[in-house]
MARDRENPA-179253 format. One line per 8 residues: number of its first residue (from 1); for each residue x, y, z of N, C-alpha, C. Coordinates in pm, whole numbers, plus 50000, padded with zeros to 5 digits. Example, Ala and Ser with C-alpha at 12.3 -4.5 7.8 and 13.67 -1.06 7.14 Angstrom:
2
1> 51319 49431 50780 51230 49550 50780 51320 49670 50780  51285 49775 50708 51367 49894 50714 51290 50003 50787
//
This chain:
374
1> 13941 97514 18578 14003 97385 18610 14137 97405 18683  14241 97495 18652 14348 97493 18701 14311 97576 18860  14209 97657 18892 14158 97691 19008 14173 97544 19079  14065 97491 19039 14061 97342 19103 14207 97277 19128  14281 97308 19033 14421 97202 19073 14505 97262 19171  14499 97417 19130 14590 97463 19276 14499 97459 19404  14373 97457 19403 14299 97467 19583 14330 97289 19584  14328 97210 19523 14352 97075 19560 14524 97020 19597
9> 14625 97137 19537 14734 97091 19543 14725 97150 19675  14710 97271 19710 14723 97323 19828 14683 97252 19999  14555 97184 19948 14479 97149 20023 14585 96989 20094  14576 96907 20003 14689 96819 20016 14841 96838 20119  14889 96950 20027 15016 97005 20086 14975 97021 20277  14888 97099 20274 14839 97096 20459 14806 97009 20468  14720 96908 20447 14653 96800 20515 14703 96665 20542  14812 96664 20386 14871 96494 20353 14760 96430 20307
17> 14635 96430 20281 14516 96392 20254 14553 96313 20125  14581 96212 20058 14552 96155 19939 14440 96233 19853  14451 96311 19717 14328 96352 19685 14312 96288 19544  14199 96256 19476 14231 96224 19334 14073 96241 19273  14100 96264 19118 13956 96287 19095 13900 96239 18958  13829 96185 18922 13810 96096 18851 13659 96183 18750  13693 96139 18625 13627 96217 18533 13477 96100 18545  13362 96134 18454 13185 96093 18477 13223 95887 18443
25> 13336 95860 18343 13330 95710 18369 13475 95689 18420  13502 95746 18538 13581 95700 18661 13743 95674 18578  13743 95748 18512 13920 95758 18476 13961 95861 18542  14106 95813 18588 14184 95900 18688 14207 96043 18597  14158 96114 18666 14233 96308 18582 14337 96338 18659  14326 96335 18765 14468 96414 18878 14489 96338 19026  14583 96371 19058 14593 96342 19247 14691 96380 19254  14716 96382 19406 14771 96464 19454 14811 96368 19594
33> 14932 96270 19594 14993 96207 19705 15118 96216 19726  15137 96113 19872 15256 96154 19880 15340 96024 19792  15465 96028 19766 15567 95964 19646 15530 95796 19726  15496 95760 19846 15500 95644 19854 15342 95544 19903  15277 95658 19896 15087 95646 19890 15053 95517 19790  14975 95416 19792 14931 95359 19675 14823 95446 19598  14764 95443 19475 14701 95475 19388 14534 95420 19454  14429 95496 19503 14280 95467 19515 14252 95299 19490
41> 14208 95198 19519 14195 95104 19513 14081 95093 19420  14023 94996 19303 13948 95048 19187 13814 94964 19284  13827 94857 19367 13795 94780 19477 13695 94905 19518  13734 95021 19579 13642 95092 19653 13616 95244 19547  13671 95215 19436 13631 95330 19356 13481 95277 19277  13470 95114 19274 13327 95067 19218 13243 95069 19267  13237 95098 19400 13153 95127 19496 13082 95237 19517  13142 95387 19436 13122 95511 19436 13023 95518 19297
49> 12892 95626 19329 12811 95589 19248 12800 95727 19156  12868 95733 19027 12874 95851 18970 12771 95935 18922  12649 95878 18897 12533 95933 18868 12477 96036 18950  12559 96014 19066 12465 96101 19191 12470 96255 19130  12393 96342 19191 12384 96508 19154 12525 96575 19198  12536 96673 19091 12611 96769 19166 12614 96835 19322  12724 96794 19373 12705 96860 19541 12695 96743 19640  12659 96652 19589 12614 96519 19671 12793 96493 19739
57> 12774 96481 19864 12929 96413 19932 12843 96293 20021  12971 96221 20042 12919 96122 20099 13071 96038 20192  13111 96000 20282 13162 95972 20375 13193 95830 20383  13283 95748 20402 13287 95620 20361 13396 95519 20496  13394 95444 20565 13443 95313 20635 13461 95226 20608  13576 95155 20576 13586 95010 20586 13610 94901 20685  13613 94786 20671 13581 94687 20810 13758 94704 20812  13881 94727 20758 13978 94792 20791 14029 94885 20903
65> 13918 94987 20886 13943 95105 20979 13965 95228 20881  13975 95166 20731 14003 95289 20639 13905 95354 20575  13893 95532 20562 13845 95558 20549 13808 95663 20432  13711 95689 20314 13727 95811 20220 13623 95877 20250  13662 96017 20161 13535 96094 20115 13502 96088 19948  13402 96146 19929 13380 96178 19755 13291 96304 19753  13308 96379 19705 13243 96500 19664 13209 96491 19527  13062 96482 19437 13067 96468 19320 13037 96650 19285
73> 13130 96675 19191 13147 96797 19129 13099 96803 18981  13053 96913 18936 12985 96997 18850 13085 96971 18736  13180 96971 18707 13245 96915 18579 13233 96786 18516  13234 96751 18431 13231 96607 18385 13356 96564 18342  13441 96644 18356 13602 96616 18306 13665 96592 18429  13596 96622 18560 13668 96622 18677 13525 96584 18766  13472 96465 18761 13310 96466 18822 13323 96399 18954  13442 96338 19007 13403 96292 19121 13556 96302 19197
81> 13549 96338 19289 13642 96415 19384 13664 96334 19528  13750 96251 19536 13755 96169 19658 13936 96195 19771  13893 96198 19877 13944 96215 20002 13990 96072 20058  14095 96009 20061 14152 95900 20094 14251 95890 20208  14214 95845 20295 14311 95819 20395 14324 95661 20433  14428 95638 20362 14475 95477 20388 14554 95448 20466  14535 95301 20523 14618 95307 20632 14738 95178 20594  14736 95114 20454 14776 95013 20375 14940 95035 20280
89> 14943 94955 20319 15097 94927 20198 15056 94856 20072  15118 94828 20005 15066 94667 19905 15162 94630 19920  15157 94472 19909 15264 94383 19878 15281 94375 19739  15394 94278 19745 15420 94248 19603 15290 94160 19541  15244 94076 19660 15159 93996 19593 14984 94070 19568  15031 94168 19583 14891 94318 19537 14770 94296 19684  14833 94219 19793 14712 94272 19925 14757 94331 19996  14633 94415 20057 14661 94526 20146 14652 94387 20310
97> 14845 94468 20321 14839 94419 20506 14864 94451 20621  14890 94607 20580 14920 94667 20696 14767 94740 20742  14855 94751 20888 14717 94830 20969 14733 94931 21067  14855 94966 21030 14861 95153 21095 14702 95260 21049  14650 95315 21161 14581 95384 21168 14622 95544 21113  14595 95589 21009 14667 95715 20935 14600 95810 20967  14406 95812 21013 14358 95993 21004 14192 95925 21044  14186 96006 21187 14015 95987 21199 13939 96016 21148
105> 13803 95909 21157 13689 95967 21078 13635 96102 21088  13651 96082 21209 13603 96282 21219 13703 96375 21178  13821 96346 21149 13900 96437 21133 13915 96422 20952  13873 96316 20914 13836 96331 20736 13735 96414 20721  13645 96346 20818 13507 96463 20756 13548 96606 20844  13607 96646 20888 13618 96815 20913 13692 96891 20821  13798 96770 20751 13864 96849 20665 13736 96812 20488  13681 96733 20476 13591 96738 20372 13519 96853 20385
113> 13458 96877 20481 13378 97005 20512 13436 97129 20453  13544 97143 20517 13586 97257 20493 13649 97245 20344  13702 97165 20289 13699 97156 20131 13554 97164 20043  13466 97110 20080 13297 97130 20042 13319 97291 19995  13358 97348 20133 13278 97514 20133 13365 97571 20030  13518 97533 20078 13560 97626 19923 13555 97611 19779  13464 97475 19804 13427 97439 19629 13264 97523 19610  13189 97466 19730 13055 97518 19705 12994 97693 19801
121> 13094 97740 19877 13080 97845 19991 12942 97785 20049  12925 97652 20078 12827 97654 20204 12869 97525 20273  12851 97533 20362 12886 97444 20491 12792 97255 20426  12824 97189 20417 12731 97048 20390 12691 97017 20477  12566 96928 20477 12522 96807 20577 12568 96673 20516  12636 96599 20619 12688 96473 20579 12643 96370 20692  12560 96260 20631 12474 96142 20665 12602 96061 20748  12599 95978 20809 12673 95873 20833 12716 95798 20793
129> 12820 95794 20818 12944 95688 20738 12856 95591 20677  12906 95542 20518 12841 95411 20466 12939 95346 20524  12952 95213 20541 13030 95136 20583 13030 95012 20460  13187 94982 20423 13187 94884 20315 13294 94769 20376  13213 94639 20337 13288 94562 20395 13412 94486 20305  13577 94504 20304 13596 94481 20190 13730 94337 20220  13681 94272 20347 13772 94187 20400 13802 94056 20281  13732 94045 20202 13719 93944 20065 13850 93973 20021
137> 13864 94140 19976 13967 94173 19909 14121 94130 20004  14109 94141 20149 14211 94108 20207 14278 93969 20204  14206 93835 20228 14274 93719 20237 14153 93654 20127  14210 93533 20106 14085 93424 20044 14018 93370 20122  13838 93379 20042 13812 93250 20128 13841 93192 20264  13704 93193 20335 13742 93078 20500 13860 93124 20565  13954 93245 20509 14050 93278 20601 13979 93347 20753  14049 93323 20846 14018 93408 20967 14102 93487 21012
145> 14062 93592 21075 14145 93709 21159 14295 93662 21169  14284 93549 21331 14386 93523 21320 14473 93473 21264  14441 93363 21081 14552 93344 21045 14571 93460 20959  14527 93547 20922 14612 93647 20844 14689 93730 20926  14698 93714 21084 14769 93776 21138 14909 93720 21134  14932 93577 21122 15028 93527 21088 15089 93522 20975  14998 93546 20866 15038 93548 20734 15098 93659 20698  15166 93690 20743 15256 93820 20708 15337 93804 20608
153> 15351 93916 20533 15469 93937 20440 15588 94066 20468  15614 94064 20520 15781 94161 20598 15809 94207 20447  15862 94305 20452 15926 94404 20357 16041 94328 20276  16065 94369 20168 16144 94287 20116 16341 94322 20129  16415 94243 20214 16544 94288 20244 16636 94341 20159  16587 94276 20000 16672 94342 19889 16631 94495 19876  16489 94504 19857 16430 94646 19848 16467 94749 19972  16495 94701 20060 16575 94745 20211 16719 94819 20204
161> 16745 94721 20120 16944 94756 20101 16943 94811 19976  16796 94792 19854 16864 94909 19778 16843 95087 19814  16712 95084 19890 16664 95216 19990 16787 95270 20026  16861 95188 20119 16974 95237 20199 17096 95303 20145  17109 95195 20019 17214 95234 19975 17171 95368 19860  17063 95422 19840 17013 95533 19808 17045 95668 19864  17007 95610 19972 17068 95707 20138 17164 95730 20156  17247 95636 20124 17414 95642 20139 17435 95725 20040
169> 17404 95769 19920 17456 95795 19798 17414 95967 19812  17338 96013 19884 17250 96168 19933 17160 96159 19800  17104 96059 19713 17030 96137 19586 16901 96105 19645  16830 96246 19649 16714 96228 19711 16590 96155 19591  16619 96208 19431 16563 96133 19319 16529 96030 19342  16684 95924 19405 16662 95813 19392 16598 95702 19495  16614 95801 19609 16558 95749 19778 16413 95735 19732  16376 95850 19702 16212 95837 19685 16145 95707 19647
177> 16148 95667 19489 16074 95538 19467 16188 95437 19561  16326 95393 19563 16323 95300 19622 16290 95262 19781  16224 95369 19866 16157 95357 19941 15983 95384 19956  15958 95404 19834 15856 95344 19779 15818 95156 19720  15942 95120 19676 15904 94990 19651 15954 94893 19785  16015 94949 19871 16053 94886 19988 15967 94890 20073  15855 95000 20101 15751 95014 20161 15628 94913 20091  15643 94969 19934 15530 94832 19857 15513 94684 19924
185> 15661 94661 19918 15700 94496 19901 15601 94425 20035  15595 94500 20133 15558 94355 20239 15452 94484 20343  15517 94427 20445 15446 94523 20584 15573 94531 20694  15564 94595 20774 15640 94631 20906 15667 94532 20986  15529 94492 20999 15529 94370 21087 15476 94434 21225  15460 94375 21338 15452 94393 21495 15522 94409 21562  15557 94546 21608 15658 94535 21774 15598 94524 21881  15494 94541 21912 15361 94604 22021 15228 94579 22011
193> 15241 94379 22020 15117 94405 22004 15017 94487 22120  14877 94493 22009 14760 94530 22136 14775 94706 22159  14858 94754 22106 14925 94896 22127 14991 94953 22018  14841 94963 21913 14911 95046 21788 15019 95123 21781  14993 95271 21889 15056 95419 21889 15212 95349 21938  15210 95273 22036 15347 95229 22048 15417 95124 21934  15342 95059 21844 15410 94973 21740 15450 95057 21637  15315 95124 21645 15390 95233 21496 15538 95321 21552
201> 15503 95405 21676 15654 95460 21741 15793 95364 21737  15765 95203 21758 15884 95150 21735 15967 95103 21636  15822 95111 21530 15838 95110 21331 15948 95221 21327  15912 95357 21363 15955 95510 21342 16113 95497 21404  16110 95452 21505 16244 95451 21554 16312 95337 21514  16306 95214 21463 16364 95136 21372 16434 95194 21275  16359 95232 21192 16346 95351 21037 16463 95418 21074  16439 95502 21155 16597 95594 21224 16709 95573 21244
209> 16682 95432 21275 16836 95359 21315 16905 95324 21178  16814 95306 21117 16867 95210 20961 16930 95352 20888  16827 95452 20906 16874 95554 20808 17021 95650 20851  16986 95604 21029 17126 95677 21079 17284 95610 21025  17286 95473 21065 17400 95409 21010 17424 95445 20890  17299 95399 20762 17372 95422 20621 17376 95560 20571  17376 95695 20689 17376 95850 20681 17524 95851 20721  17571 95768 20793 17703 95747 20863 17803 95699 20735
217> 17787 95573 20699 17791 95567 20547 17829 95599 20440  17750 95711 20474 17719 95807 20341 17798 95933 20328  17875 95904 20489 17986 96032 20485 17984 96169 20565  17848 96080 20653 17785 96194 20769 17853 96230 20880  17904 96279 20890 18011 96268 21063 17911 96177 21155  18002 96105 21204 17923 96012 21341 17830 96084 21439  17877 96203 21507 17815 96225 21587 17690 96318 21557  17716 96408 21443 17623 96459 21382 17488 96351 21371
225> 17509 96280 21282 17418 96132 21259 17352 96115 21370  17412 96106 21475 17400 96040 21582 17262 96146 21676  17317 96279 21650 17266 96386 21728 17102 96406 21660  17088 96409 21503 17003 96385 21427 16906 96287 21470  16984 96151 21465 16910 96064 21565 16789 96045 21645  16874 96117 21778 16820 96158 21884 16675 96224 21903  16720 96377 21787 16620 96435 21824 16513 96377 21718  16501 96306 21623 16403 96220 21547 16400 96124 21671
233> 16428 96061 21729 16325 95976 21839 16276 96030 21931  16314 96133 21966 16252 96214 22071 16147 96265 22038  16132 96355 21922 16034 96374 21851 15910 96254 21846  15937 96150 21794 15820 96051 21762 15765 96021 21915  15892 96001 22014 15807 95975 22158 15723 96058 22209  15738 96161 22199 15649 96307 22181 15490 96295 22153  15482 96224 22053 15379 96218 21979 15280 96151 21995  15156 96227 21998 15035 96167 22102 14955 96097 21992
241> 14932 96099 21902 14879 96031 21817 14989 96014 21662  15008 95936 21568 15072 95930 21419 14935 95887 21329  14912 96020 21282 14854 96007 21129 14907 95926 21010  14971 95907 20998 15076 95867 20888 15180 95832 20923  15237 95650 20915 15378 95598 20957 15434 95598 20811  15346 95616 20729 15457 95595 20598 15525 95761 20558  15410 95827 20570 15483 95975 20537 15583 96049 20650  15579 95952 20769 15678 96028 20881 15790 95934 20810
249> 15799 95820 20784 15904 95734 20748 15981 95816 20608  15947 95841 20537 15931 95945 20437 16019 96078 20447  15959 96113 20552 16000 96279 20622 16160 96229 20684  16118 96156 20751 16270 96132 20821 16357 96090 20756  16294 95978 20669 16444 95958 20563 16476 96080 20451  16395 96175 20427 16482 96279 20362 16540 96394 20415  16533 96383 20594 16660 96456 20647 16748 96383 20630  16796 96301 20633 16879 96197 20645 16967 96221 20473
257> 16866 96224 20423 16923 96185 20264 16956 96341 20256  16945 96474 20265 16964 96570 20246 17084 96616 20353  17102 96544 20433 17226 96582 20571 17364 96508 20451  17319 96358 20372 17458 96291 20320 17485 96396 20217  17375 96439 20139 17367 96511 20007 17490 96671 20033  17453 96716 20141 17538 96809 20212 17692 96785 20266  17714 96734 20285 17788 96617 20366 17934 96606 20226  17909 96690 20139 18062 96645 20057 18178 96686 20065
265> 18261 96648 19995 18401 96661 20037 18489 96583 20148  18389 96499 20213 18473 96428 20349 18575 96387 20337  18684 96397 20385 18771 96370 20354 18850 96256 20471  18915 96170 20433 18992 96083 20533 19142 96126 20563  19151 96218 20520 19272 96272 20580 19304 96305 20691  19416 96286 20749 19405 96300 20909 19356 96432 20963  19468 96550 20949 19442 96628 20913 19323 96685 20885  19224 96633 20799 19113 96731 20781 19020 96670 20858
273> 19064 96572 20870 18906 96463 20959 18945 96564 21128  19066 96580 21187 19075 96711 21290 18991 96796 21281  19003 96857 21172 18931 97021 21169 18776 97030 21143  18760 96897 21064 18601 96870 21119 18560 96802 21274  18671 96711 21292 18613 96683 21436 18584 96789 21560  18728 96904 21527 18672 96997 21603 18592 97116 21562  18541 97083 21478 18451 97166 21411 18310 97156 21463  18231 96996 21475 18157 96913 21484 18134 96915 21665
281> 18255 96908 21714 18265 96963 21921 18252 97075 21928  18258 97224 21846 18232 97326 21882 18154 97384 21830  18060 97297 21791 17943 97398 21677 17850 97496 21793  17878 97505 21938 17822 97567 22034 17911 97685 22047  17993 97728 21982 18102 97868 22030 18086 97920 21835  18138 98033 21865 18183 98087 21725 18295 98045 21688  18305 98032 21538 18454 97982 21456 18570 98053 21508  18649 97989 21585 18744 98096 21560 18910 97995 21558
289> 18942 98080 21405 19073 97995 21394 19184 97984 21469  19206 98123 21524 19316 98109 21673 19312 97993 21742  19252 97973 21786 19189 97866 21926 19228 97752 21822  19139 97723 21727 19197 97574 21670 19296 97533 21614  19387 97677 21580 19506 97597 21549 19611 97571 21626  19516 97661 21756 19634 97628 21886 19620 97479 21967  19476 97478 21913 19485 97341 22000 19462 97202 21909  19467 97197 21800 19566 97111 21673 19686 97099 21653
297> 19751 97214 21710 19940 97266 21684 19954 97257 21544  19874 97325 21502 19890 97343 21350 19898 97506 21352  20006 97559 21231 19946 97723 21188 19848 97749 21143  19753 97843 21169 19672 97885 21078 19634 97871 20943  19792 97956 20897 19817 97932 20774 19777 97802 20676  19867 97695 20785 19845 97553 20699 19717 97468 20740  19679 97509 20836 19523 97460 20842 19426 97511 20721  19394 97622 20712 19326 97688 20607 19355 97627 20493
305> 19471 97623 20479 19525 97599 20324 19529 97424 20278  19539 97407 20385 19524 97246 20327 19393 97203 20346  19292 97289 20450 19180 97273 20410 19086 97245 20286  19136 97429 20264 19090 97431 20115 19131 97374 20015  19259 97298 20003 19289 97199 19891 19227 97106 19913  19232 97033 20046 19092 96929 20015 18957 96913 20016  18901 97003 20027 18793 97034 20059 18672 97163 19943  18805 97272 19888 18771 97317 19793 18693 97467 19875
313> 18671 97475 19999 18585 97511 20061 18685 97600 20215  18650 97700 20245 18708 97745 20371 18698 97675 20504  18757 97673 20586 18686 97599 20727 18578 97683 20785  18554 97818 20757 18463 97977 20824 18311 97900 20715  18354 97873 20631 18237 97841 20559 18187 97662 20596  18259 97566 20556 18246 97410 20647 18181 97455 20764  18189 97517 20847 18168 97507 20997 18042 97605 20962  18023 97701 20903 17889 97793 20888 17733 97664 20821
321> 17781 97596 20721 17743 97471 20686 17660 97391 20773  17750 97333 20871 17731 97279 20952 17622 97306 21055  17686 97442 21111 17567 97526 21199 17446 97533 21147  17451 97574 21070 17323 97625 20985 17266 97416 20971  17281 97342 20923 17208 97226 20939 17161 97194 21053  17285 97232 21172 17218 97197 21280 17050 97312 21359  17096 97420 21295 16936 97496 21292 16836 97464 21239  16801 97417 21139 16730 97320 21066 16678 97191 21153
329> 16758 97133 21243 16744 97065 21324 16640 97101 21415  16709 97173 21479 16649 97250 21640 16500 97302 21547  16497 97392 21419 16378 97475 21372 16259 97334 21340  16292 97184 21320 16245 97087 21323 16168 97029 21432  16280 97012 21538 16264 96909 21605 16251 97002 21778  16260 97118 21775 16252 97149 21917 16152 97299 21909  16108 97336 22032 16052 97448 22017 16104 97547 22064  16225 97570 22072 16347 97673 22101 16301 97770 22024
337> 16284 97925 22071 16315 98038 22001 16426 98058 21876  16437 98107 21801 16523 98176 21697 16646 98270 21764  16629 98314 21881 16694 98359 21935 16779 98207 21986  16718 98173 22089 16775 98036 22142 16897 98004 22064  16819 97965 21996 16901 97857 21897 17010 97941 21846  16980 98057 21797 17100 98137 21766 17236 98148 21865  17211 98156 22040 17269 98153 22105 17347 98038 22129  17286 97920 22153 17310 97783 22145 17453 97735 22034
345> 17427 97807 21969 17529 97726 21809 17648 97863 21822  17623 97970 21916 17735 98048 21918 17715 98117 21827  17627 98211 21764 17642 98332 21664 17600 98417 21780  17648 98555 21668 17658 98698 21712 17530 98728 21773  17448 98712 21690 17272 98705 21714 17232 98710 21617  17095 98726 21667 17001 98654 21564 16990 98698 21443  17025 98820 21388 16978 98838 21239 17128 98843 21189  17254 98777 21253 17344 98729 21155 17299 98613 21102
353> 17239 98515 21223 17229 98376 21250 17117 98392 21074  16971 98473 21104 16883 98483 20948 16953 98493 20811  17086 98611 20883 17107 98682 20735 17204 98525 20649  17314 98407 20730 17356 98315 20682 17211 98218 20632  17130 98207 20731 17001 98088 20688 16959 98109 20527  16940 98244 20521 16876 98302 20407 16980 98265 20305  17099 98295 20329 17213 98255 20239 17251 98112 20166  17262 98054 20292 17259 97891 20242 17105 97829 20207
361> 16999 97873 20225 16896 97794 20200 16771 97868 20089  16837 97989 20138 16745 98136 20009 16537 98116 20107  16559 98114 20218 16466 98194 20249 16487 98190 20441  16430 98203 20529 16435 98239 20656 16396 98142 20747  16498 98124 20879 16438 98036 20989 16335 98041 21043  16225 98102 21038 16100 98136 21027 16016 98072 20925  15999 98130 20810 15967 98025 20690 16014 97893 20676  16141 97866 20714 16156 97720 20684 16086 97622 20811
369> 16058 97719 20970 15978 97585 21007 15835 97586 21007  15822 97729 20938 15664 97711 20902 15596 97559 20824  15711 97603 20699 15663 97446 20637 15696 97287 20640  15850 97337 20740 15902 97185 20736 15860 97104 20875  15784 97026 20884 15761 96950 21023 15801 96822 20980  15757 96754 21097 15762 96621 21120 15647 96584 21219
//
């Protein structure tokens, strides 16, 4: 069983796949989502027919566009194994109304496949999509297309400002559910109609703006924020298709929440707000205190030192901080070499640039953009 939980945690972790699996009378045993995913709908879990044989998969559509798998498995403590890709929020008032497109049918069933084999080592044959029609569950009664297109419910503004002010605060604990219940509350709404890939892109860059200000807020240097920004919209314009607007919304707000979380000590002192400003303009050269205290007209001496009284912290180290976030950046959001980037931010080279990464983050600019995307 715990085989099963790590190839399913794993599997998830690459895919984003919603996974969950339900024992012979359909009680939840495990899943595996992301913090702002809804829970399997019980709507399309009654539909799944548990009796079937061991090995049986089967492929599933809704008049939505949403789509699962189910693999029924050989345990009875763990008998039915389903693949969810939703493309839905809930409201408060419990209907699904959004309609971002999250993961193709063919691209569910290639990754079912290849989950099949490492449960069963043989390749499946899988029939054609059943198709379930579950528009009942969407509006009442005699409703039509177009008035539920009007019937919108927008996100809720309180659940908005408590998100934000989450953000503002760097606790990533607390960002999580309340941008989970801010995502619950309503839907996005339309920027584009007729042009999903561009409505969802202008959802994504909305999201950015909100999270940039209250990152600003939160004690982020402006232009930093600002630069962050950038390359999060650049990024989404990039992007030829979005699997997921809630888990990019997600992703982006916990750079954001992890840049304020970093981000301590700010100080409003004149004085120190200097030595970060020029800290923040030269993150492209190496530290060097000569130069800034010549062109502050401050000594050395009393730069350092009143640094570290307010700050607690060296300026060689603040400014190493800094750099190093902004690599994280670039290892994110651009496809710059390790070298590059090393050059770019002004280190010695590259395996000083590793030997600090490793320091502040405890593993390598390499490893960290293996796993961190967007």
């Amino acid at each position: 069983m715990k085989q099963l939980q790590d190839l399913l945690k794993e599997f998830h972790s690459s895919s984003t796949i919603s996974i969950f699996t339900y024992d012979s009378k359909k009680k939840l045993v495990n899943q595996f989502k992301q913090t702002v995913s809804p829970i399997f709908p019980s709507n399309l879990l009654d539909k799944i027919d548990s009796t079937l044989p061991v090995g049986t998969i089967k492929i599933f559509n809704t008049s939505r566009n949403e789509c699962f798998s189910v693999i029924i498995l050989p345990d009875n403590n763990q008998k039915i194994l389903i693949l969810w890709c939703n493309i839905q929020t809930i409201s408060t008032l419990g209907y699904f109304r959004d309609s971002f497109p999250s993961i193709s049918l063919e691209r569910l069933t290639s990754y079912t496949k290849v989950l099949y084999f490492s449960l069963f080592q043989k390749i499946p044959l899988i029939e054609q999509p059943h198709f379930i029609s579950d528009l009942a569950f969407i509006t009442e009664e005699n409703d039509d297309t177009n008035n539920r297109e009007s019937d919108t419910y927008h996100n809720n503004y309180y659940k908005e400002r408590l998100m934000l002010k989450a953000l503002e605060k760097g606790i990533l604990a607390e960002f999580r559910p309340r941008l989970a219940d801010f995502i619950n509350s309503g839907t996005f709404g339309k920027m584009a109609s007729g042009n999903e890939l561009r409505n969802s892109k202008n959802i994504l860059i909305a999201a950015t703006t909100l999270f940039t200000r209250a990152a600003i807020k939160g004690g982020i240097y402006p232009e930093s924020a600002y630069a962050l920004s950038d390359r999060c919209v650049q990024k989404i314009e990039r992007l030829r298709k979005i699997d997921s607007i809630i888990d990019l919304t997600q992703e982006i707000g916990e750079l954001f929440v992890n840049r304020v979380r970093s981000a301590q000590n700010f100080s409003n002192s004149n004085l120190i707000f200097l030595i970060q400003d020029y800290i923040f303009k030269h993150l492209n050269e190496p530290v060097n205190l000569s130069i800034m205290s010549e062109k502050l007209g401050y000594s050395k001496n009393y730069l350092c030192s009143s640094f570290k009284y307010a700050t607690n912290q060296t300026i060689v180290n603040y400014a190493n901080e800094q750099k190093i976030r902004e690599v994280q950046s670039h290892l994110v959001f651009s496809n710059k070499t390790i070298t590059e980037i090393s050059g770019l931010l002004g280190f010695s080279d590259q395996s000083y640039l590793t030997k600090l990464f490793k320091k502040y983050l405890n593993t390598t600019p390499t490893e960290f953009r293996k796993r961190y995307h967007i």
